[in-house]
N, C-alpha and C positions, 0 to 999 in steps of 0.2 A: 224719432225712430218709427218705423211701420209698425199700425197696428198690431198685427198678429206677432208684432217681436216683444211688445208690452206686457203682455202677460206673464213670458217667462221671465222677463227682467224685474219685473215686478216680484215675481216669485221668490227669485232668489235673493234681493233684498230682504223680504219679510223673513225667507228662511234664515237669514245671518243676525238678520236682528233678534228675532227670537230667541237662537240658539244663548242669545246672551245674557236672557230673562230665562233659562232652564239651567237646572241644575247638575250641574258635572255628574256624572256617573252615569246608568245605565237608561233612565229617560232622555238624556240628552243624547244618546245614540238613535235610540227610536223616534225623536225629533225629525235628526238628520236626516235620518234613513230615509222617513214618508216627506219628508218636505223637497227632498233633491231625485227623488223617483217622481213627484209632483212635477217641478219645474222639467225633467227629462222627458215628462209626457208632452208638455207646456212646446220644450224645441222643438220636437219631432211635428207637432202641429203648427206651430210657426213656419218650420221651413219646408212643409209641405206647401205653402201661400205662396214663400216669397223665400230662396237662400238667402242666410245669412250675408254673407258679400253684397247683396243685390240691396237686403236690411240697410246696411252698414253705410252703400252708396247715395239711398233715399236718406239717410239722416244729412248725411254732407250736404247735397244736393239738391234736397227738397222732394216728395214725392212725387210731382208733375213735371220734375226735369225729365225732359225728352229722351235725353240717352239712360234713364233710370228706367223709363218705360220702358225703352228696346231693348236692354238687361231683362226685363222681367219675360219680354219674348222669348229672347233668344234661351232662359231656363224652360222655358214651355217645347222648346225645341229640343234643349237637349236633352228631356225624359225622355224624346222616342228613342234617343242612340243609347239610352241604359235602356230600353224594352218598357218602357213606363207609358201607355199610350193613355192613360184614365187618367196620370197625373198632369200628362202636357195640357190635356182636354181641360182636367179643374184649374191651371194656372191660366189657360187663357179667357175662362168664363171669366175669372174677375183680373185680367187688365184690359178688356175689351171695354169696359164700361170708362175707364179713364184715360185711354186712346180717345175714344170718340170726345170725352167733355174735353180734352184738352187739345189735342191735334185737331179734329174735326173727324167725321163720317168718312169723309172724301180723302184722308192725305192719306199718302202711300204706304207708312209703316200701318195706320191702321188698316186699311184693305191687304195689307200683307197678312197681319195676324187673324185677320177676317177668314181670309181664304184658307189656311191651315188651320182653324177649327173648323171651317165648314170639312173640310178632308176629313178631320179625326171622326168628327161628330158622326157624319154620314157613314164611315166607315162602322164603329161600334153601337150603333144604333141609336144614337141620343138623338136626333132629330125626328120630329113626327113626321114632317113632309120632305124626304133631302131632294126629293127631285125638283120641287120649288125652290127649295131654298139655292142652290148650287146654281137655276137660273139667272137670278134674281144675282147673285154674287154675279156671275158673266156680265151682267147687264151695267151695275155697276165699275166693275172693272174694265170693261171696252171701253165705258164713257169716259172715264177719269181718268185710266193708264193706257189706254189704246189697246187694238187686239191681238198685236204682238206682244205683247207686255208677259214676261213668265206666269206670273198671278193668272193674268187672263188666260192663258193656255194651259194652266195647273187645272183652272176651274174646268175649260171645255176637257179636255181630259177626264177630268170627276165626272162628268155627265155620262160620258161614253161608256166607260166603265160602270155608273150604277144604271143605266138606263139597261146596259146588255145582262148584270147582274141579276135582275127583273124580268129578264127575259122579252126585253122589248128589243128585241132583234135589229126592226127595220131603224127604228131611230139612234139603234146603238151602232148601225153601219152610218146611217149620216153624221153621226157626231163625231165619229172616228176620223171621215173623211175631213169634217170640217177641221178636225185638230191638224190631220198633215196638210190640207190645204193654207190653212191661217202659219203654219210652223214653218213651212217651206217657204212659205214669201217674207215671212219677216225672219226666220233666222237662218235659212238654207236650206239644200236636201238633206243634208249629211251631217244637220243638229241632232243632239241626240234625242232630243224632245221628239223633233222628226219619225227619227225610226223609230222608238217607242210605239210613237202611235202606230205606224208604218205595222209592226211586224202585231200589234194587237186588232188592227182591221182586216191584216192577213188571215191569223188562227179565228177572228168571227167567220170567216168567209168559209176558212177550212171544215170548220165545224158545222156549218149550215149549208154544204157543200151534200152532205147525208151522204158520202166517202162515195161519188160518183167519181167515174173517170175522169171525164174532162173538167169537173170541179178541184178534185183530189190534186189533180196536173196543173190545175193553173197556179192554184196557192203554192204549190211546191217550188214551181218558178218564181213567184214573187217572193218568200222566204230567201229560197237563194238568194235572191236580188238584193234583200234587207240584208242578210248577213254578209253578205261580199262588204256592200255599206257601211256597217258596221267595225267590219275589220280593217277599212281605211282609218273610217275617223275616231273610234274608240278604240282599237288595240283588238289584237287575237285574244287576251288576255284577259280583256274588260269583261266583270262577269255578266254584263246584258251580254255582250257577245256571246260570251262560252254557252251562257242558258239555251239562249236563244240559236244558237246551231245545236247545240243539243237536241234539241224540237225537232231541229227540220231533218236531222238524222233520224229521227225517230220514224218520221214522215215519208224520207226516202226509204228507209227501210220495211215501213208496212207496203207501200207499194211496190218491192222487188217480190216480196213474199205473194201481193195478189196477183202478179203478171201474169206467172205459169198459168 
């Protein structure tokens, strides 16, 4: 059984046993009470580690079986769809250390769950350096999956976004371009990965445009351009779509308003 599942199971043995060296009546209530509030605390911090299901498959399995690790990813995954971005963060701090001894540095599920805490980390601040660190991930990931690889373009993507977050403008225009240039040759124009980038080099532009005319006018056509895009290959529907015309409505609209 996982670690962190020993304690409670431990717990609740002792609790049973006990209960049977106490004597019937009103201490053997208050037994129960503190010793299954104990073990209650006991789960709640085991399966903050590791879900019970995930426990249950490491016992069959063994804790270095391969698909028990990708289980323990894929729970670090899905704290972000229940809004849990601290817990994805603390489930991947510790399977990353047994990815690496056991898969290697280099195999792909480890540089998968590599890349998605560098994303979380950098995002919440837990990294002292993310703009190293997110390189160094790119570097990585070209070499070992190539730079079409989604890992690889999740990372140049991060860079873009924290480098313009920074306000490092020029290098957050190149990184951006680099993401649609490397996304368009390995997975089309009209990937979504594409226009993401596509319509995030556009609004830098827009914005550093300092709402001149012929700046304000160019980006407006190219929004267009992304959104028309957009509505081929994602749907009117899709909400990158909808957001993202929403913007350029917004855009068309401040410039009907400055024309007069």
């Amino acid at each position: 059984m996982a670690k962190p599942w020993q304690w409670p199971l431990g717990g609740l043995v002792a609790a049973v046993v006990g209960a049977l060296f106490v004597p019937v009546g009103g201490l053997l209530w208050v037994h129960l009470g503190v010793t299954l509030g104990a073990v209650v605390t006991l789960v709640r911090m085991a399966n903050r580690e590791i879900p019970f299901p995930v426990a249950v498959a490491q016992w069959r399995l063994g804790a270095d079986a391969p698909d028990v690790l990708r289980a323990r990813v894929l729970s670090a995954a899905a704290c972000l769809q229940q809004g849990q971005p601290g817990l994805a963060v603390y489930r991947l701090k510790a399977v990353l250390p047994d990815l690496t001894r056991v898969l290697g540095a280099d195999h792909p599920d480890t540089l998968s769950a590599r890349c998605l805490s560098v994303q979380l980390r950098g995002e919440t601040g837990d990294l002292p350096d993310r703009n190293a660190t997110v390189d160094q991930l790119i570097a990585d990931t070209t070499r070992v999956l190539g730079p079409g690889h989604p890992d690889t373009l999740a990372a140049l993507y991060c860079r873009a976004e924290w480098r313009n977050q920074d306000g490092r403008t020029d290098e957050a225009e190149a990184a951006y371009v680099d993401v649609v240039t490397t996304a368009t040759e390995h997975l089309g124009a009209e990937h979504d990965t594409t226009l993401i980038a596509r319509s995030s080099l556009t609004i830098l532009r827009h914005d550093r445009a300092d709402q001149t005319a012929d700046g304000a006018a160019a980006a407006v056509d190219d929004m267009t351009a992304v959104v028309d895009a957009m509505e081929r290959a994602l749907g009117a529907d899709n909400p990158t779509t909808a957001s993202t015309r929403r913007l350029l409505t917004q855009w068309q609209n401040a410039r009907s308003r400055k024309a007069p």
